[in-house]
NUBARO-16409 format. One record per residue (C-alpha): residue in one letter; x, y, z. Coordinates in steps of 0.1 Angstrom, whole numbers, padded with zeros to 4 digits, always signed. Example, Ala and Ser with C-alpha at 12.3 -4.5 7.8 and 13.67 -1.06 7.14 Angstrom:
A+0123-0045+0078;S+0137-0011+0071;
END
This chain:
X+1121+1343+0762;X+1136+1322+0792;X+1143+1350+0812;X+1122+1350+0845;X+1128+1325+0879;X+1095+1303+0885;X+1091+1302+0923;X+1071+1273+0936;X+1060+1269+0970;X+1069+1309+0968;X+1041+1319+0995;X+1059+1303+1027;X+1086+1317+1048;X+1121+1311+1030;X+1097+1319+0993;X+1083+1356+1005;X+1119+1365+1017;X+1129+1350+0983;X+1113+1366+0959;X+1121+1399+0978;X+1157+1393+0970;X+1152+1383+0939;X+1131+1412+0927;X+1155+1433+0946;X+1183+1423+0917;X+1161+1432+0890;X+1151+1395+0885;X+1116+1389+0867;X+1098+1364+0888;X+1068+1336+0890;X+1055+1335+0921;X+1039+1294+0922;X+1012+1296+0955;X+0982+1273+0964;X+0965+1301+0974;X+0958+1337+0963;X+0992+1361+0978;X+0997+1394+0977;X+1036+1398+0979;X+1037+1437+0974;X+1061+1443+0949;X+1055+1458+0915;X+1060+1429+0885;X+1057+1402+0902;X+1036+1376+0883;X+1017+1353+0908;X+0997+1320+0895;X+0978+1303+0918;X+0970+1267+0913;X+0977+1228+0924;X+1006+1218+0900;X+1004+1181+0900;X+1011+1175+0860;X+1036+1179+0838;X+1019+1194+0813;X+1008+1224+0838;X+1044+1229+0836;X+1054+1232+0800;X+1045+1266+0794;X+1061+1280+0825;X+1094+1266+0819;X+1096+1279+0783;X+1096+1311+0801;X+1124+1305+0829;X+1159+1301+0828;X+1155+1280+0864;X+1130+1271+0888;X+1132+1270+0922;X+1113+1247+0942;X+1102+1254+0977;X+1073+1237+0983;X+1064+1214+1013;X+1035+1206+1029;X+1045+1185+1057;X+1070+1175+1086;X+1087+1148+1100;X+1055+1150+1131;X+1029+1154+1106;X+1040+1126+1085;X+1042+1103+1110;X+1021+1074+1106;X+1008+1082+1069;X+1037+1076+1041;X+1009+1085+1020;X+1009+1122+1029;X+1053+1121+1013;X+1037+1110+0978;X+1002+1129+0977;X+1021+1164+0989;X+1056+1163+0982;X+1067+1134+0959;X+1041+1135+0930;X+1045+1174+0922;X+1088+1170+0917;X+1081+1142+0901;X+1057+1156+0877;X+1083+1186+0872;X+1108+1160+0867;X+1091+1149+0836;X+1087+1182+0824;X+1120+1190+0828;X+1131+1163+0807;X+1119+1183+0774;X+1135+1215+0792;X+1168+1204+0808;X+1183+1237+0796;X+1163+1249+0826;X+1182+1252+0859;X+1166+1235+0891;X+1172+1248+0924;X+1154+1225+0951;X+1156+1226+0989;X+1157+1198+1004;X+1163+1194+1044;X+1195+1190+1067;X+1186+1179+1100;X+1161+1152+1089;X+1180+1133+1067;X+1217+1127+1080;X+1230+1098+1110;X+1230+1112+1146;X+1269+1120+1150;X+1282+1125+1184;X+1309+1155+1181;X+1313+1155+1142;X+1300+1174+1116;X+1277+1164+1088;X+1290+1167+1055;X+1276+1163+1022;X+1292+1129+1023;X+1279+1117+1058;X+1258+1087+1062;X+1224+1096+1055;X+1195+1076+1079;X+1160+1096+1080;X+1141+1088+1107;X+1111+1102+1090;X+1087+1093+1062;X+1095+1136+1054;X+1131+1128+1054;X+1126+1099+1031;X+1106+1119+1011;X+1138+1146+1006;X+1160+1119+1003;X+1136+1102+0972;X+1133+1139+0955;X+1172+1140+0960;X+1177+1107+0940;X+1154+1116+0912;X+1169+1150+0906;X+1201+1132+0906;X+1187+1106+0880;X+1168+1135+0858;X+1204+1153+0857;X+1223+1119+0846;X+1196+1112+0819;X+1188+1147+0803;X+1219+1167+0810;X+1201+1190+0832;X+1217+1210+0856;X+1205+1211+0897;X+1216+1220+0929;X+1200+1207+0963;X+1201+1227+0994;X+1200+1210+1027;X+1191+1240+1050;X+1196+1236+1091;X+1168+1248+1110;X+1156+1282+1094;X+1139+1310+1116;X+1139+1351+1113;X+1115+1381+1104;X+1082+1365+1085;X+1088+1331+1101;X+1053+1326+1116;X+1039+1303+1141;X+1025+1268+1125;X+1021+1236+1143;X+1058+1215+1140;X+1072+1241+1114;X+1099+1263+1137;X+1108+1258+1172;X+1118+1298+1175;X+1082+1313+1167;X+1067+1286+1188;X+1087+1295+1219;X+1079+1332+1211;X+1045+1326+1213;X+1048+1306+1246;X+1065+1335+1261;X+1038+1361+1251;X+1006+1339+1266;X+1025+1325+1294;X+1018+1288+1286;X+1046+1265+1292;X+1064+1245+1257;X+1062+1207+1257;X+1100+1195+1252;X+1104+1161+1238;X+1129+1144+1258;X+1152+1163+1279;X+1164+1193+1258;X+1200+1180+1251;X+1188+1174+1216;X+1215+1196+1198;X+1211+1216+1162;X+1223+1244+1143;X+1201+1277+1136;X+1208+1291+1104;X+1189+1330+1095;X+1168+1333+1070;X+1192+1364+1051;X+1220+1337+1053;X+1198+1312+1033;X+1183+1337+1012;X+1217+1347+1003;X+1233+1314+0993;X+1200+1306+0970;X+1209+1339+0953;X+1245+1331+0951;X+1233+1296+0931;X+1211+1311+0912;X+1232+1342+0900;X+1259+1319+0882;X+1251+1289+0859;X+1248+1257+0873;X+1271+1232+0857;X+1258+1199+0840;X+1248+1173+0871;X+1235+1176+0904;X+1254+1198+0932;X+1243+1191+0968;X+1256+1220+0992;X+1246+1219+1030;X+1238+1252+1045;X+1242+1255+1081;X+1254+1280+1106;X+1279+1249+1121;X+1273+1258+1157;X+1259+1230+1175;X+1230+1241+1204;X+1211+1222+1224;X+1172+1227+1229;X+1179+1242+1263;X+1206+1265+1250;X+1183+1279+1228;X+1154+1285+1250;X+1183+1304+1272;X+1192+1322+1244;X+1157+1333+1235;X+1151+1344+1274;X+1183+1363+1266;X+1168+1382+1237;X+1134+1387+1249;X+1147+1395+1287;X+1112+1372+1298;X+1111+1337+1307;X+1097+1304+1296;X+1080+1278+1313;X+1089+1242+1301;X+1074+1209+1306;X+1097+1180+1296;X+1081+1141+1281;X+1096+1116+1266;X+1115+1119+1234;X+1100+1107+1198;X+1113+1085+1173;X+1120+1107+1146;X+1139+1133+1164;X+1177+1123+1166;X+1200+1135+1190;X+1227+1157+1177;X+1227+1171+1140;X+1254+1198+1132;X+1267+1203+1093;X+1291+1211+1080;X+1287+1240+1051;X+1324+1247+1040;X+1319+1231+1006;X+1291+1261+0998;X+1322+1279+1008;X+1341+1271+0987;X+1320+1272+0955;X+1306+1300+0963;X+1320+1323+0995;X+1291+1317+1014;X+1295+1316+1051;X+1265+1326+1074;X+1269+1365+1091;X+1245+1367+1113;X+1253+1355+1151;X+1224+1334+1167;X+1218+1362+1198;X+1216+1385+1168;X+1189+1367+1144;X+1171+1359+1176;X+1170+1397+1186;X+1156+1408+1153;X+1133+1379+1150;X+1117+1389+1184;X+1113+1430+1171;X+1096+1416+1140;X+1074+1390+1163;X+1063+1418+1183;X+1054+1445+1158;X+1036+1419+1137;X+1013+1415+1171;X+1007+1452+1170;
END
């Protein structure tokens, strides 16, 4: 029976808080990890494997009424360099579940793709789902190239599919990993007293969206049926802040300082992203609730006591 919600890349941060959710509605759910996961939470069925054919992904699909695909193994830093890790990591497993898909396209695909990577540096504007796109990144060219393909799998099959384009995500179970998060990174700085290395001068500006805020707007597309074609919905807080603001805000919440050490800015990183997110809005009354000196207060609580 296609009942459950196949998780893949369900082990990282946004996945764990997913599948809590998820489980939390009564939802019957495949956890997808590379490696072996203990989630905690009674009927949850976890598979562990590399899913790189479409034929690992028949029999999982006769089971779900949608998949949700999280996975990621890279960022625009790590990437740099080597287009080859975009196909190997990311690229060849959507486009083997693309080809499964195309004998299941009753099956609902929910993928997250990536905001702040992907659209044109804007000077005051917001991004909207209509904005130029220009990655500056072989990992935003990847999200762009999974983008296009859903969108091609939806016109061909009839399959239904919504793309998230997330802001920068941090909160509670966000931990510290080399170019994935700037918030536990900084946290960590503060605790062992090393300075942070800031590319450029810390004018770069972005948005900070919560992790509940995202959790709840996958939840919100994945409790109604997703009509016929491919939706893309940003999902942003829409308050622009610079890299300094940030790390002021974060001194705020922790009441300690950072030391900072300034170079020269990279290639990939563009100077101002902000979205716009009123178009998840208004499909489905999302709007993020949680203020930025909030998420960052609770964030740091859950840093600590995870250090304990």
């Amino acid at each position: 029976m296609s009942d459950h919600i196949l998780v893949l890349g369900a082990g990282g941060f946004l996945g764990r808080s997913l599948v809590r959710a998820l489980t939390a509605r009564g939802e019957k759910v495949i956890t997808f990890t590379r490696r072996p996961i203990d989630f905690g939470i009674p009927g949850v069925e976890s598979i562990v494997s590399e899913l790189t054919e479409p034929e690992q992904f028949a029999p999982l699909l006769s089971r779900s009424r949608a998949i949700v695909h999280l996975a990621s193994r890279s960022t625009p830093g790590s990437s740099a360099g080597n287009v080859m890790i975009e196909m190997q990591w990311n690229l060849q497993p959507i486009f083997s579940l693309l080809q499964a898909l195309q004998d299941k396209p009753q099956t609902h695909l929910l993928y997250l793709s990536s905001g702040g990577c992907l659209y044109a540096p804007g000077a005051d504007e917001l991004a909207m789902e209509t904005s130029e796109i220009r990655p500056r990144s072989y990992h935003g060219a990847g999200k762009i190239a999974a983008e296009s393909f859903i969108n091609a799998w939806t016109s061909q099959y009839g399959g239904a599919a919504t793309v998230l384009r997330p802001s920068n995500v941090y909160g509670p179970g966000q931990i510290e990993r080399p170019g994935f998060g700037i918030v536990p990174t900084v946290f960590s700085k503060i605790i062992s007293g090393e300075p942070i290395t800031v590319w450029g001068d810390g004018s770069a500006v972005r948005d900070y969206l919560y992790i509940d805020d995202l959790v709840a707007l996958c939840v919100a597309t994945l409790t109604k049926p997703m009509a016929t074609g491919t939706l893309t919905l940003n999902a942003s807080s829409g308050m622009g802040v610079s890299l300094n603001e940030l790390f002021n805000a974060i001194e705020t919440a922790t009441g300690q300082s950072l030391k900072r050490t300034y170079d020269a800015s990279r290639a990939v990183d563009a100077t101002r992203i902000v979205m716009d997110a009123s178009l998840a809005y208004r499909r489905y009354g999302w709007q993020p609730m949680t203020p930025l000196n909030e998420g960052l207060r609770q964030t740091w609580e859950w840093f600590n006591t995870t250090r304990q």
